[in-house]
N, C-alpha and C positions, 0 to 999 in steps of 0.2 A: 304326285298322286298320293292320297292319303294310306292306302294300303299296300303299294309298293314295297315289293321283298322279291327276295331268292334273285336279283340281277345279276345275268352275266353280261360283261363286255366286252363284244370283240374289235375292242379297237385295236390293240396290239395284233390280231390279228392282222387285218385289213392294214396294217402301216406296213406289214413284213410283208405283204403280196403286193400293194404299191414301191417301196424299197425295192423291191427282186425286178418287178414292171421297169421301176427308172433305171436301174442301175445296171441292164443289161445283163441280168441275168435269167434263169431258164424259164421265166415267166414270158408270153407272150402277149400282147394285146388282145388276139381272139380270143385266149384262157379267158380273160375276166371280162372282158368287153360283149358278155353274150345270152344276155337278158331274155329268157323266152318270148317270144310274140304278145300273149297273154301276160304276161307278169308287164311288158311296156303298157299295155293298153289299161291295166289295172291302175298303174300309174299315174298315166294321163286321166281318166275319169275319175278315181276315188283316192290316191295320194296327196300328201301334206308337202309343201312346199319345205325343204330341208333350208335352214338358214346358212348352210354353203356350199359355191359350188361343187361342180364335179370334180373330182380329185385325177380324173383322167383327162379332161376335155376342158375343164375350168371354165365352161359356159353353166349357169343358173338353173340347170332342169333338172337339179339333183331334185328328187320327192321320196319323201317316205311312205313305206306302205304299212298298218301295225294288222297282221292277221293275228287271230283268237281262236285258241284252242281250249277244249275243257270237256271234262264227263256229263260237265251240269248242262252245259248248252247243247247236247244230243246233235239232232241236226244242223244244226246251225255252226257247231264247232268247223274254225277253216276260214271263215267269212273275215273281208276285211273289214276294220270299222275306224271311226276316227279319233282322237282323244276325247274328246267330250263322250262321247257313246263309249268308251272306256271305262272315263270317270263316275259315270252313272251303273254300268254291267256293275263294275267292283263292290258298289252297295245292292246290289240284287243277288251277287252269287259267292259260293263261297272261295271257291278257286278258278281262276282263268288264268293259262298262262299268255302271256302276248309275245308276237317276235315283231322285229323290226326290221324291215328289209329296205336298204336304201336303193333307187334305180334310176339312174340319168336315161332319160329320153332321147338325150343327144346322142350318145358312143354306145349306151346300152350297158354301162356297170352298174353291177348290181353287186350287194353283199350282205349280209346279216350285221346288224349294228348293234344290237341288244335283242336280250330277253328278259323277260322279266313276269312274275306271279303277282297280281293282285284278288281281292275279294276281302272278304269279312272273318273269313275262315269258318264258316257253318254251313256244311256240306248239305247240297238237296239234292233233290231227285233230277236226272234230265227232264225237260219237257217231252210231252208225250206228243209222235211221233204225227207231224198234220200230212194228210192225205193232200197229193200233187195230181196233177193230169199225168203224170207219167206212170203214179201208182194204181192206176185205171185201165193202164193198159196190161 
């Protein structure tokens, strides 16, 4: 992505809480194995097909999810979106930052795989606040 910055990676994380998982240490299966309801089902409808499998189950339903946070997106900040819808926000705003959660559908692991800031760096204003049927009531 052309304005990619500020990346952290937690792969070494995630290799020390698989390591503890295999190796019989105080890590248990249900510890990691336990994907909220919601976060699976975000998964299955709007998640990226990760190109390997699961690191628990080693069946192919590992999927990424990239939620978007930021001041400039006002409401909308939170929402999951997909690379392409990424690569286009980065030229509209000035900072978003993105997380990346991976989640097997199969066992139900989930973990944080990166974060990372894109945009142009030329801070706007949030969008201004659209009226819902909920704001009615």
């Amino acid at each position: 992505m052309w304005s990619q910055r500020s990346v952290i990676d937690y792969s070494l994380q995630r290799r020390a809480i698989l390591a503890n998982l295999f190796n019989g240490g105080a890590t248990h299966m249900d510890d990691v194995c336990d994907a909220d309801p919601y976060t699976l089902r975000a998964a299955k409808y709007h998640g990226e097909p990760a190109s390997t499998p699961c690191p628990v189950c080693r069946k192919p339903e590992l999927r990424h999810l990239n939620y978007v946070f930021g001041d400039e997106l006002g409401q909308f900040s939170g929402r999951i979106k997909s690379r392409g819808e990424i690569e286009a926000m980065a030229r509209e705003h000035g900072e978003i930052r993105i997380y990346v959660l991976e989640v097997c559908q199969g066992c139900g692991w989930n973990h944080l795989v990166e974060s990372y800031v894109v945009g142009d760096g030329f801070p706007r204003k949030p969008p201004r606040r659209r009226r819902t049927v909920e704001d009615d009531d």
